[in-house]
C-alpha positions in Angstrom: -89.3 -53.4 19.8 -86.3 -51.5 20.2 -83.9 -49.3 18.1 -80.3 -50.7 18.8 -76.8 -48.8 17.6 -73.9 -50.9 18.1 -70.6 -48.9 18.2 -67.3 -50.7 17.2 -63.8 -50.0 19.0 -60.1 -49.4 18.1 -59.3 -52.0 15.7 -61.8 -52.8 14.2 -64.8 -52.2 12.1 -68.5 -52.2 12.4 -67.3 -56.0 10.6 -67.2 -56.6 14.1 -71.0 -56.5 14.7 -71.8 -59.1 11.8 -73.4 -62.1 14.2 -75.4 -59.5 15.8 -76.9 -57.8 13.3 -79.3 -60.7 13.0 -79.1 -61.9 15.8 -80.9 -59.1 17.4 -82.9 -58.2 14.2 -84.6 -62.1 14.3 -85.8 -61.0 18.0 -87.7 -58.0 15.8 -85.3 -54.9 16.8 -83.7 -52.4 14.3 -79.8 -52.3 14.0 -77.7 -49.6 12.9 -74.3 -50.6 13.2 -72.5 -46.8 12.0 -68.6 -46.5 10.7 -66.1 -43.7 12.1 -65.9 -41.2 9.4 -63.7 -42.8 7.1 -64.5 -46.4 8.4 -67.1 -46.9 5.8 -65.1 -49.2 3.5 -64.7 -52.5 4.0 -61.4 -53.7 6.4 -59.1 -54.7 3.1 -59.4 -51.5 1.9 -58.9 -49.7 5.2 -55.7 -52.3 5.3 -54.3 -50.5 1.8 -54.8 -47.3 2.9 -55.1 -46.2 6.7 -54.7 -42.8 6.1 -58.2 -42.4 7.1 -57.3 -43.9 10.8 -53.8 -41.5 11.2 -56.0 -38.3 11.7 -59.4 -39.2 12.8 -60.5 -37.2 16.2 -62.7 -38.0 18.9 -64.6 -34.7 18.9 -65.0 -35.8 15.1 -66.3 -39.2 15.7 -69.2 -38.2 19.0 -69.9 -35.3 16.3 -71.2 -38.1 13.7 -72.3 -40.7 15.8 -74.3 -37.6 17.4 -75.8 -37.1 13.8 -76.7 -40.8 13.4 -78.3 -41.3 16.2 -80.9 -37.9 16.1 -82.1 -39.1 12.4 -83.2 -41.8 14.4 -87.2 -42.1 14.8 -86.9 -42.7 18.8 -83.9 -42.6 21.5 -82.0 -45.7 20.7 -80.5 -48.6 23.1 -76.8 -47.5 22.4 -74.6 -50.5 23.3 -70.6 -50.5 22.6 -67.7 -52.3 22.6 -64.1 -51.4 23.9 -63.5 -47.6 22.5 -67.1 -48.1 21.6 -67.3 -48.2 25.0 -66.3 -45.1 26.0 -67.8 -43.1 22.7 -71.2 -44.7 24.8 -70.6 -43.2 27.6 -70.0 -39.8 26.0 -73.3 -40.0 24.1 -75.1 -41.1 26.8 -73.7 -37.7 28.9 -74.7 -36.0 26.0 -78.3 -36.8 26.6 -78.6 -39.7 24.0 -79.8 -43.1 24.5 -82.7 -44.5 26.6 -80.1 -47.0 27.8 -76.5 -48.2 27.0 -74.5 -50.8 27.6 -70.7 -51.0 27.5 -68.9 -53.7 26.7 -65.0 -54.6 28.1 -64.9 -50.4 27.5 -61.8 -48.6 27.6 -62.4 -46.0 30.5 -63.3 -42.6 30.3 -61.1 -39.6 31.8 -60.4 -40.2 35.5 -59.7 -43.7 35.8 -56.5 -44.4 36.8 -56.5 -48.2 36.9 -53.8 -49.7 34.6 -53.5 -53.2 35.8 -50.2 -55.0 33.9 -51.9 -57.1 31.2 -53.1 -53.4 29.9 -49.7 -52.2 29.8 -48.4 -54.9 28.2 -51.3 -55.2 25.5 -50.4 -51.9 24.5 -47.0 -51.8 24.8 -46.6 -52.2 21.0 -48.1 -48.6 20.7 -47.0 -47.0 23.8 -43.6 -48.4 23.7 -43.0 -46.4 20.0 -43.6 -42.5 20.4 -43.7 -42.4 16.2 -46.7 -44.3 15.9 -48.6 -41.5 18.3 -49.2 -40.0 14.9 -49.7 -42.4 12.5 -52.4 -45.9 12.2 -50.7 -48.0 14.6 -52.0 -51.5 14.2 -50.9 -55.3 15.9 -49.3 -58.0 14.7 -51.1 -61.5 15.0 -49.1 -62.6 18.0 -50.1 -59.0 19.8 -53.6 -59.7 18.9 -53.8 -63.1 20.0 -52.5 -61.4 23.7 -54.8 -58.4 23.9 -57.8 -59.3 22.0 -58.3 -63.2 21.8 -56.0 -65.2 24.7 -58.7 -67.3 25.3 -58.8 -68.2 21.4 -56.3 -70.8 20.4 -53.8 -69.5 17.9 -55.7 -71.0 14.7 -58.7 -69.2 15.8 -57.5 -66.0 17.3 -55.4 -65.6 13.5 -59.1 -66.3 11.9 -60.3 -63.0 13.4 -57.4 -61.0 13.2 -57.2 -62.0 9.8 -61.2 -61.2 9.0 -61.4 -58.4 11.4 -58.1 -56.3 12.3 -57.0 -53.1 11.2 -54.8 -49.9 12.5 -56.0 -47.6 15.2 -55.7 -43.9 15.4 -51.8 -43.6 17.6 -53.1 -40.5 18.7 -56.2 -42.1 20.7 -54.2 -44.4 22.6 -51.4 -42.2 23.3 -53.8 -39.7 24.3 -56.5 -41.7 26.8 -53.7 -44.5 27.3 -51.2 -41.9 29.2 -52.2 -38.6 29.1 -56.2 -38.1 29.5 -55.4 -38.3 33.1 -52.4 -36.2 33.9 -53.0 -33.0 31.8 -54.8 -29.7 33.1 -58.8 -29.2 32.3 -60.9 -31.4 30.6 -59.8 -33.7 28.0 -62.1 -35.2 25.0 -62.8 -38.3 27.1 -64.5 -36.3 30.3 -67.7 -37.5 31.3 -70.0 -35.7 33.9 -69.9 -38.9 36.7 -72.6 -36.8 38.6 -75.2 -36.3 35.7 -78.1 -36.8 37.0 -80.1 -37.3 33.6 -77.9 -40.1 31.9 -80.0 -42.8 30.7 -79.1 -46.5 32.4 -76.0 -47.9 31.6 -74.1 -51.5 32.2 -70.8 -52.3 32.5 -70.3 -55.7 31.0 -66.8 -57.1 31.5 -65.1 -60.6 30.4 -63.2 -62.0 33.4 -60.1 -62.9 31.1 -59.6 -59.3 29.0 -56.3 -58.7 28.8 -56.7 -55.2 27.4 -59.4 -53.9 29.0 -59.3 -55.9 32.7 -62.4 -56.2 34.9 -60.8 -53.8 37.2 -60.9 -51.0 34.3 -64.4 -51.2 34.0 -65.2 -51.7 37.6 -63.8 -48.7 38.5 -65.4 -46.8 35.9 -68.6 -47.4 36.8 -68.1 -46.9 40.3 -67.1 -43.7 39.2 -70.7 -42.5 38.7 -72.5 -40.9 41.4 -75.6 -39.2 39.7 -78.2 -38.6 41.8 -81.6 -41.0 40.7 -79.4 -42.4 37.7 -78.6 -46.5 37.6 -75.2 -48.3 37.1 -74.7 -51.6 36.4 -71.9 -54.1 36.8 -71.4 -57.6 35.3 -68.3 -59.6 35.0 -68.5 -62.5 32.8 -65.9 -64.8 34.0 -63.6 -66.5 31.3 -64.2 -63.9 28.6 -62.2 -62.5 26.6 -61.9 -59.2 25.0 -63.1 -60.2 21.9 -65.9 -61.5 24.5 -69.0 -60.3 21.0 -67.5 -62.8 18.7 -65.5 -65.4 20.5 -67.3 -68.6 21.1 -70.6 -68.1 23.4 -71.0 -64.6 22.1 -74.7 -65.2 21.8 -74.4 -64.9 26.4 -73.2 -61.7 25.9 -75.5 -60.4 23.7 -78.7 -61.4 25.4 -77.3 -60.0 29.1 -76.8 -56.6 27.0 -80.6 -56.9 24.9 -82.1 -58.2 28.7 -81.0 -55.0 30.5 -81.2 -52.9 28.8 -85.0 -53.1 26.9 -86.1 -53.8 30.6 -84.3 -50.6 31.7 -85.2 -48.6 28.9 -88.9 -49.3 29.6 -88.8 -47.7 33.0 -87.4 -44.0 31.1 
């Protein structure tokens, strides 16, 4: 059996991983579902006091996740979701992982796709240049948009009201607009060409808003590395809050499927 680290996105907490924790444990695998630094509280408290959110990094959060994952007894299956996503990919690049999978991801540096359901899901950030420095969080209505349209409105509330907190401003200002357009190599650049990145899938949900199949498509056809495998599946219907909505249980077993069988054949 496998070791499994499940990384959580922007707005959210590893909360977000509570159905499969045992899902994946009751099919004998070992979960370790790790915070951002400063994410360890529970979401209420992280509600009263996102200072913690404001100034995180991303150099800061590979940097822990990297610590995590080599106390580890063996190279772990690394799957996550949205900005999980992309923290994946930038472990597996570091040489972690026997495999990972990436779930509606936010890209890495160098895709320029922004179809307009993106723009407008994060709008509410963009469209403010104070909250590029401060915990910049949704409203229930801009959640219900970005994260949950296929919810109805009773249910897409439910997990906003279980589940939601700020972001770091900084992060989507940062990969949202400027990742791509600034000189040298930002803190989201992956090597496309590596040749000794474990597997990875690209698992997209055909209805995401935030993170549109064409976002992920185009990331993974980003990577050329020479012997190395990339995967793509959409799953159509699905949401971006694809690992909790209804039918979640799909989604997990595509991830666990491909990637035990393709960490087999490291």
């Amino acid at each position: 059996m496998s070791t499994i680290v499940l990384v959580h996105g922007l707005w959210v907490t590893p909360r977000s991983w509570e159905h499969w924790v045992p899902y994946l444990e009751a099919k004998g695998h070992t979960v370790v579902t790790p915070a951002y630094p400063g994410f360890e509280v529970e979401v209420e408290a992280l509600r009263a006091d996102p200072a913690p959110i404001a100034t995180l990094t991303v150099p800061e959060t590979i940097a822990h996740l990297e610590k995590v994952i080599a106390a580890l007894p063996e190279k772990p299956i690394i799957m996550g979701h949205s900005f999980g996503g992309t923290l994946t990919q930038l472990l597996l690049d570091h040489g972690h992982g026997a495999a990972g999978v990436v779930i509606d991801s936010a890209p890495t540096e160098g895709i320029r796709v922004s179809p307009p359901s993106q723009l407008k899901s994060l709008f509410p950030i963009l469209g403010n240049p104070a909250k590029r420095h401060q915990a910049a969080g949704f409203t229930p209505d801009q959640w219900h948009y970005a994260f949950g349209n296929t919810l109805s409105e009773e249910d897409s509330l439910a997990a906003y009201e279980r589940y939601a907190i700020a972001a770091p401003g900084s992060w989507v200002w940062a990969y949202g607009l400027i990742a791509n357009f600034k000189p040298g190599r930002q803190e989201t650049w992956v090597n496309y060409r590596n040749p000794d990145r474990a597997p990875l899938l690209f698992i997209a949900g055909g209805a995401d808003h935030i993170m549109p199949p064409s976002v992920n498509r185009s990331n993974a056809h980003h990577y050329q590395g020479e012997g190395t495998v990339t995967d793509f599946l959409e799953v159509p219907g699905r949401s971006h809050w694809t690992c909790a909505e209804p039918g979640w249980e799909q989604i997990a077993d595509a991830a666990l499927d491909w990637a035990v069988e393709h960490a087999k054949e490291r």
